[in-house]
Rosetta silent file (secondary structure, phi, psi, omega in degrees, C-alpha in Angstrom):
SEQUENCE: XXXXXXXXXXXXXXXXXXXXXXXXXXXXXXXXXXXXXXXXXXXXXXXXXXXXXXXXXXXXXXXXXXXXXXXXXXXXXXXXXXXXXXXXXXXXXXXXXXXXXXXXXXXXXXXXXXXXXXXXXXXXXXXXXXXXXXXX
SCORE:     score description
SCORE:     0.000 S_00000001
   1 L     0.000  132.465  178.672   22.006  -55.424   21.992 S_00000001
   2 L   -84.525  179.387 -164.556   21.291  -57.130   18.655 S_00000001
   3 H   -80.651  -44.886 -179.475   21.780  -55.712   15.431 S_00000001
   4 H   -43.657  -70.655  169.605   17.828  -54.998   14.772 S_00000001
   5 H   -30.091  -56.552 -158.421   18.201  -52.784   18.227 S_00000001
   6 H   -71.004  -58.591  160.174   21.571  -51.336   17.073 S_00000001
   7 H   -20.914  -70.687 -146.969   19.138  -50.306   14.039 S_00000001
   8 H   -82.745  -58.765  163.373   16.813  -49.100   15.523 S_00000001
   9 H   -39.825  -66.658 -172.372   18.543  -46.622   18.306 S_00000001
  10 H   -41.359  -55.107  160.465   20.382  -44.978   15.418 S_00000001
  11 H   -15.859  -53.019 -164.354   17.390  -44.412   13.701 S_00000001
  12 H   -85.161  -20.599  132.878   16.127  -42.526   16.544 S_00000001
  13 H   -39.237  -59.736  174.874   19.270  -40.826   16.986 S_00000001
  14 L   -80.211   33.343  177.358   19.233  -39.318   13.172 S_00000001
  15 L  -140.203  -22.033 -174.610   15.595  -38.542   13.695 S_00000001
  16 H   -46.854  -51.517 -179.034   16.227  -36.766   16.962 S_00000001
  17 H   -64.657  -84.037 -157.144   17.126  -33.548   15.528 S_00000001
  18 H   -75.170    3.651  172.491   14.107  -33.114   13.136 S_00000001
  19 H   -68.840  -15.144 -157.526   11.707  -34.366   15.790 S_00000001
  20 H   -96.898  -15.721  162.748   12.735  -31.275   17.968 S_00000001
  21 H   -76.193  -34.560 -178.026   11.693  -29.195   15.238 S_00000001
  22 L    58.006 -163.692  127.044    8.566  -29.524   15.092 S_00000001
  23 L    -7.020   10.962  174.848    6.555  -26.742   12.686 S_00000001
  24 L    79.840  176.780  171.477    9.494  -24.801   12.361 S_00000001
  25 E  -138.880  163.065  150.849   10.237  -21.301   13.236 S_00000001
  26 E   162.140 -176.555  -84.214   10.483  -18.031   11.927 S_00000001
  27 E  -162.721  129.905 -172.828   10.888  -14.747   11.899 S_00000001
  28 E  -134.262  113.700  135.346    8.164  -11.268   11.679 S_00000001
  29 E  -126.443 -171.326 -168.524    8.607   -8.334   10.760 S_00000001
  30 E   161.786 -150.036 -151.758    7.175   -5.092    9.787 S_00000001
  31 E  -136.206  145.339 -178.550    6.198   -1.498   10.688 S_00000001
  32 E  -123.913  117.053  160.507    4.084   -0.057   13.218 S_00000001
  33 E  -148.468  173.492  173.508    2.271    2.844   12.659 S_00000001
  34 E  -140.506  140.957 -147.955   -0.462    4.940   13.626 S_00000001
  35 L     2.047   74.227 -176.063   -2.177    7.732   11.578 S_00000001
  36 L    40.448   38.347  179.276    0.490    6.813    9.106 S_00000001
  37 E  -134.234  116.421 -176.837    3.194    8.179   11.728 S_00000001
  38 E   -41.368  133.417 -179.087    5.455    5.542   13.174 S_00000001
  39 L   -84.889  129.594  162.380    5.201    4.294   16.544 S_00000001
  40 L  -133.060 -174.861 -169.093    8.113    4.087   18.830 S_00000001
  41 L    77.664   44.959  161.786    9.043    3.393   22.540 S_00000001
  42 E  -162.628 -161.586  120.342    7.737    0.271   22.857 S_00000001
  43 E   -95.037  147.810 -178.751    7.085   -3.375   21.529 S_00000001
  44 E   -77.224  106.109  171.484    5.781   -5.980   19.572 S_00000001
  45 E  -105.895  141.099   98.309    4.851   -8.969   21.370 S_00000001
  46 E    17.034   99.937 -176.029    3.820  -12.298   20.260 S_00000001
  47 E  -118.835  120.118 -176.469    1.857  -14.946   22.125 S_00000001
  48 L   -96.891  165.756  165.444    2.601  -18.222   20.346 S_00000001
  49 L   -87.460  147.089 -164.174    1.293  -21.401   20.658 S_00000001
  50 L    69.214   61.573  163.103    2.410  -23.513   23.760 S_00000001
  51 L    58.918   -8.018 -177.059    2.282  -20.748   25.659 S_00000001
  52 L   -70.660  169.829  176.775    5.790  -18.845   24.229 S_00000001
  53 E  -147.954  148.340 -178.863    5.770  -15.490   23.849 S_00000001
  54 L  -129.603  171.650 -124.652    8.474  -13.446   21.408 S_00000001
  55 L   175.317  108.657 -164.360    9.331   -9.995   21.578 S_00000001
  56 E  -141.358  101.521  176.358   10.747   -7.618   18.846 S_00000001
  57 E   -53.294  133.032  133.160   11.743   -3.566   20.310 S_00000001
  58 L   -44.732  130.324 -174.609   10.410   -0.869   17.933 S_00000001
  59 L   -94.239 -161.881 -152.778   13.213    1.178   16.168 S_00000001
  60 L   -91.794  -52.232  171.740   12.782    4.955   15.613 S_00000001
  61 L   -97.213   27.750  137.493   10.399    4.437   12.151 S_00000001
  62 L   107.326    2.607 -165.516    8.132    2.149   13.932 S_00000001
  63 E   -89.121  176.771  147.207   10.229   -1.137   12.380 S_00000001
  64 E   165.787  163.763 -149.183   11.110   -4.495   14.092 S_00000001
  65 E  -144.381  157.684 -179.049   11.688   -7.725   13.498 S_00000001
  66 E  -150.530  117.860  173.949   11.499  -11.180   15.888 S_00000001
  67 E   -65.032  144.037  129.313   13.719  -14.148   15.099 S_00000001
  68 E    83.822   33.271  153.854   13.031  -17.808   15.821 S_00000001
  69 E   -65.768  145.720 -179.818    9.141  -17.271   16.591 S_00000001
  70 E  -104.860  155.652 -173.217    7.335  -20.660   16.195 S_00000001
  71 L   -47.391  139.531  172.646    5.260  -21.680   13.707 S_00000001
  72 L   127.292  179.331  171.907    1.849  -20.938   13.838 S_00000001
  73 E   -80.591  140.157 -169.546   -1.190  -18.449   15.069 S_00000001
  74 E  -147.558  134.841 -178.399   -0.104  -15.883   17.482 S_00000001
  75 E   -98.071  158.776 -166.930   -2.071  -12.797   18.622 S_00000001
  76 E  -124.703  132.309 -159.650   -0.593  -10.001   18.908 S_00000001
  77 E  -135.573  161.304  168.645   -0.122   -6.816   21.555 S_00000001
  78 E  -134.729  147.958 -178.581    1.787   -3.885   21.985 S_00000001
  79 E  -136.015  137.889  175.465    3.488   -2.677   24.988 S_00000001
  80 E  -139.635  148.024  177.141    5.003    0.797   25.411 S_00000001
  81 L   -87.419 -177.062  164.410    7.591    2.700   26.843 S_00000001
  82 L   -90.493  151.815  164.902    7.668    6.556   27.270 S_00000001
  83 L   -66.126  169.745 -169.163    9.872    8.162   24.796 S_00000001
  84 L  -100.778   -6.518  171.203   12.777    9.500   25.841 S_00000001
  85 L   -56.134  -16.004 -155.456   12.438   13.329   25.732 S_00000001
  86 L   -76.258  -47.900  174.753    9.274   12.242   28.239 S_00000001
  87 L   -28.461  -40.888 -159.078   12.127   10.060   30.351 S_00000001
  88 E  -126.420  142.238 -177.765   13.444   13.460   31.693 S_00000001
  89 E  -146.183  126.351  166.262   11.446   16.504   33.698 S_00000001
  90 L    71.457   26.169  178.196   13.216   19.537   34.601 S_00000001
  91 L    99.376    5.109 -167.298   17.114   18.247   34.224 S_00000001
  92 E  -133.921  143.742  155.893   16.128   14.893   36.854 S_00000001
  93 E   -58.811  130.882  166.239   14.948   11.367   35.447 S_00000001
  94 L   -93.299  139.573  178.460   11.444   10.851   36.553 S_00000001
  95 L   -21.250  169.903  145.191   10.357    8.480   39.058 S_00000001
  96 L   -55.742  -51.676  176.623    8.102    5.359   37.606 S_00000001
  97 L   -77.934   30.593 -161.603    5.157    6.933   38.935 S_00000001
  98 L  -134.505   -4.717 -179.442    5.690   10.030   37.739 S_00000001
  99 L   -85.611  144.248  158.424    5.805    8.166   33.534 S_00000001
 100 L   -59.852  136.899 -147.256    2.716    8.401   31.820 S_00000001
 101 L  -117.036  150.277  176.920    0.860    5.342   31.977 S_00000001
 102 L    77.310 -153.391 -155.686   -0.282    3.307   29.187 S_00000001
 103 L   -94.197  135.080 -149.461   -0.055    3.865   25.431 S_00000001
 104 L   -72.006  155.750  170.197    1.490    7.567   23.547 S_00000001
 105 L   -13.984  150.896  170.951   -1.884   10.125   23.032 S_00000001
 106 L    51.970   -2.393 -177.906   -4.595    8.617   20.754 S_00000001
 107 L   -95.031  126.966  138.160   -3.622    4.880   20.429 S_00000001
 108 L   -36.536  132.224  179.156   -6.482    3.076   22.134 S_00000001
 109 H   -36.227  -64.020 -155.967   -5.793    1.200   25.296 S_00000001
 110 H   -47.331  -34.737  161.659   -7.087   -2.241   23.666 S_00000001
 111 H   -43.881   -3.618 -172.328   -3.734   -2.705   21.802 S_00000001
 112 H   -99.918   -4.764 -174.285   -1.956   -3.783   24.741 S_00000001
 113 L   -88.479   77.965 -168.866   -4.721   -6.511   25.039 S_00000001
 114 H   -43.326  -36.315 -178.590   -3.701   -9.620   23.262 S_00000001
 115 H   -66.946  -37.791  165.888   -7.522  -10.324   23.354 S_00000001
 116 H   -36.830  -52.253 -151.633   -8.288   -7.190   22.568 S_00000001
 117 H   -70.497  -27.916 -167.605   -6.038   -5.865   20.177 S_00000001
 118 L    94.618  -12.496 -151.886   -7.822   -7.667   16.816 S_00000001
 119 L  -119.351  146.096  173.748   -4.632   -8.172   15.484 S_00000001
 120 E  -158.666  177.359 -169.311   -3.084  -11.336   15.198 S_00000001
 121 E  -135.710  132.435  168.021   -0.205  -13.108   12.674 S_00000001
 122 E   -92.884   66.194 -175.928    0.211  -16.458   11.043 S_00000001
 123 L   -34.081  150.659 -134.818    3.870  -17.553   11.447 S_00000001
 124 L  -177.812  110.097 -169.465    5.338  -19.500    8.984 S_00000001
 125 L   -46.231  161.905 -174.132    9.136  -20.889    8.208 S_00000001
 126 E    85.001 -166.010 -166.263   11.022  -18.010    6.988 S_00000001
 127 E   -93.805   95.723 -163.699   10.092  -14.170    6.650 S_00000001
 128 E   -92.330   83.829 -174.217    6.461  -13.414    7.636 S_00000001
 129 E   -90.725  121.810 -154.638    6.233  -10.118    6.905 S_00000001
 130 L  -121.399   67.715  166.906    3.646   -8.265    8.876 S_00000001
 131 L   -70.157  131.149 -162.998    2.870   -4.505    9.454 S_00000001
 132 E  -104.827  130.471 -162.218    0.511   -3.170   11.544 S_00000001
 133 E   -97.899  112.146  176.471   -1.571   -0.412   10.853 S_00000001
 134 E   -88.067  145.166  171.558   -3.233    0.999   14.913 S_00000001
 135 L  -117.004  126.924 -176.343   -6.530    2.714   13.954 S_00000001
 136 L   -29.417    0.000    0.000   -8.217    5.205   16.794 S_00000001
Protein backbone atom coordinates (compact mmCIF):
# COMPACT_ATOMS: atom_id res chain seq x y z
CA UNK A 1 0.00 0.00 0.00
CA UNK A 2 1.40 3.44 -0.88
CA UNK A 3 1.34 6.32 1.21
CA UNK A 4 -1.68 8.14 -0.81
CA UNK A 5 -3.70 4.68 0.16
CA UNK A 6 -2.26 4.70 3.72
CA UNK A 7 -4.03 8.31 3.52
CA UNK A 8 -6.74 7.58 2.43
CA UNK A 9 -7.91 4.34 4.66
CA UNK A 10 -7.29 6.47 7.74
CA UNK A 11 -9.36 9.01 6.52
CA UNK A 12 -12.11 6.65 6.30
CA UNK A 13 -11.32 5.22 9.50
CA UNK A 14 -11.68 8.81 11.44
CA UNK A 15 -14.77 9.41 9.39
CA UNK A 16 -16.26 6.07 10.27
CA UNK A 17 -17.69 7.07 13.46
CA UNK A 18 -19.55 10.26 12.29
CA UNK A 19 -20.78 8.51 9.16
CA UNK A 20 -22.73 6.04 11.49
CA UNK A 21 -24.39 8.90 12.88
CA UNK A 22 -26.21 10.01 10.57
CA UNK A 23 -29.08 12.84 11.72
CA UNK A 24 -28.45 12.20 15.14
CA UNK A 25 -30.63 11.04 17.87
CA UNK A 26 -32.56 12.13 20.63
CA UNK A 27 -34.64 11.94 23.19
CA UNK A 28 -38.91 12.89 23.82
CA UNK A 29 -40.54 13.55 26.38
CA UNK A 30 -43.63 14.83 27.90
CA UNK A 31 -47.04 14.18 29.53
CA UNK A 32 -49.98 12.39 28.50
CA UNK A 33 -53.17 13.40 29.42
CA UNK A 34 -56.69 13.27 28.80
CA UNK A 35 -59.43 15.67 30.07
CA UNK A 36 -56.51 17.22 31.83
CA UNK A 37 -56.19 13.86 33.98
CA UNK A 38 -53.07 11.86 33.33
CA UNK A 39 -53.01 8.77 31.49
CA UNK A 40 -51.36 5.70 32.77
CA UNK A 41 -50.97 1.90 32.03
CA UNK A 42 -49.67 2.09 28.90
CA UNK A 43 -47.23 3.65 26.24
CA UNK A 44 -45.84 5.98 24.01
CA UNK A 45 -44.67 4.63 20.87
CA UNK A 46 -42.76 6.10 18.12
CA UNK A 47 -42.54 5.00 14.50
CA UNK A 48 -39.34 6.55 13.15
CA UNK A 49 -37.99 6.74 9.97
CA UNK A 50 -36.34 3.50 8.52
CA UNK A 51 -38.78 1.66 9.91
CA UNK A 52 -37.52 1.89 13.95
CA UNK A 53 -39.87 2.17 16.36
CA UNK A 54 -39.05 3.60 20.20
CA UNK A 55 -40.98 3.09 23.14
CA UNK A 56 -41.21 5.19 26.40
CA UNK A 57 -43.74 3.38 29.55
CA UNK A 58 -46.10 5.98 31.09
CA UNK A 59 -45.34 6.74 34.83
CA UNK A 60 -48.23 7.30 37.30
CA UNK A 61 -48.78 11.34 36.16
CA UNK A 62 -49.00 10.41 32.60
CA UNK A 63 -44.94 11.32 32.11
CA UNK A 64 -42.27 9.51 29.96
CA UNK A 65 -39.45 9.99 28.24
CA UNK A 66 -37.57 7.86 25.14
CA UNK A 67 -33.80 8.01 24.76
CA UNK A 68 -31.78 7.63 21.58
CA UNK A 69 -34.91 8.08 19.13
CA UNK A 70 -33.61 9.10 15.65
CA UNK A 71 -33.78 12.14 14.12
CA UNK A 72 -36.62 13.04 12.30
CA UNK A 73 -40.67 12.74 11.68
CA UNK A 74 -42.26 10.04 13.63
CA UNK A 75 -46.01 9.48 14.17
CA UNK A 76 -47.09 8.68 17.05
CA UNK A 77 -49.58 5.93 18.96
CA UNK A 78 -50.49 4.86 22.19
CA UNK A 79 -50.81 1.45 23.46
CA UNK A 80 -52.37 0.49 26.81
CA UNK A 81 -52.29 -1.72 29.54
CA UNK A 82 -55.09 -2.25 32.18
CA UNK A 83 -54.28 -0.62 35.38
CA UNK A 84 -53.50 -2.55 38.03
CA UNK A 85 -56.46 -2.44 40.49
CA UNK A 86 -58.28 -3.82 36.99
CA UNK A 87 -55.22 -6.65 36.90
CA UNK A 88 -57.05 -8.42 39.84
CA UNK A 89 -60.96 -9.80 40.13
CA UNK A 90 -62.13 -11.28 43.22
CA UNK A 91 -58.52 -12.09 45.05
CA UNK A 92 -57.29 -14.20 41.42
CA UNK A 93 -55.28 -12.40 38.51
CA UNK A 94 -57.47 -12.36 35.51
CA UNK A 95 -56.98 -14.35 32.53
CA UNK A 96 -55.97 -12.19 29.17
CA UNK A 97 -59.32 -12.59 27.96
CA UNK A 98 -60.95 -11.70 30.76
CA UNK A 99 -58.72 -7.68 30.54
CA UNK A 100 -60.61 -5.11 29.02
CA UNK A 101 -59.69 -4.61 25.60
CA UNK A 102 -58.45 -1.55 24.07
CA UNK A 103 -57.96 1.94 25.51
CA UNK A 104 -59.21 3.16 29.58
CA UNK A 105 -63.20 4.62 29.20
CA UNK A 106 -63.48 7.66 26.86
CA UNK A 107 -60.09 7.77 24.99
CA UNK A 108 -61.04 7.07 21.40
CA UNK A 109 -59.85 3.90 19.80
CA UNK A 110 -57.93 5.94 16.92
CA UNK A 111 -54.99 6.70 19.31
CA UNK A 112 -53.61 3.38 19.07
CA UNK A 113 -53.56 4.02 15.22
CA UNK A 114 -50.29 5.48 14.17
CA UNK A 115 -52.36 6.59 11.07
CA UNK A 116 -54.97 7.49 12.92
CA UNK A 117 -53.95 9.04 15.94
CA UNK A 118 -53.19 12.83 14.28
CA UNK A 119 -50.43 13.13 16.40
CA UNK A 120 -47.07 13.01 15.32
CA UNK A 121 -43.38 14.57 16.64
CA UNK A 122 -40.38 16.08 14.98
CA UNK A 123 -37.22 14.60 16.59
CA UNK A 124 -34.36 16.55 16.82
CA UNK A 125 -30.68 16.15 18.61
CA UNK A 126 -31.24 16.66 22.18
CA UNK A 127 -34.55 17.16 24.31
CA UNK A 128 -37.72 17.32 22.14
CA UNK A 129 -40.09 18.00 24.45
CA UNK A 130 -43.53 16.87 23.52
CA UNK A 131 -46.86 16.46 25.48
CA UNK A 132 -49.81 15.16 24.31
CA UNK A 133 -53.04 16.39 24.98
CA UNK A 134 -55.96 13.00 23.87
CA UNK A 135 -59.21 14.88 23.06
CA UNK A 136 -62.68 12.63 22.98
Amino acid sequence: MGPRCLRLVAAAVLAAPLAGCGPGAGEVAGRVTFRGRPVTGGSVVLFCPGKRIARGVLGPDGAYAIPNVPAGDAAVALRFSPPADAVQMGGRPLRPDELPPGPPLGIPPRYTVPEESGLAVRVTRGRVVYDIELSP
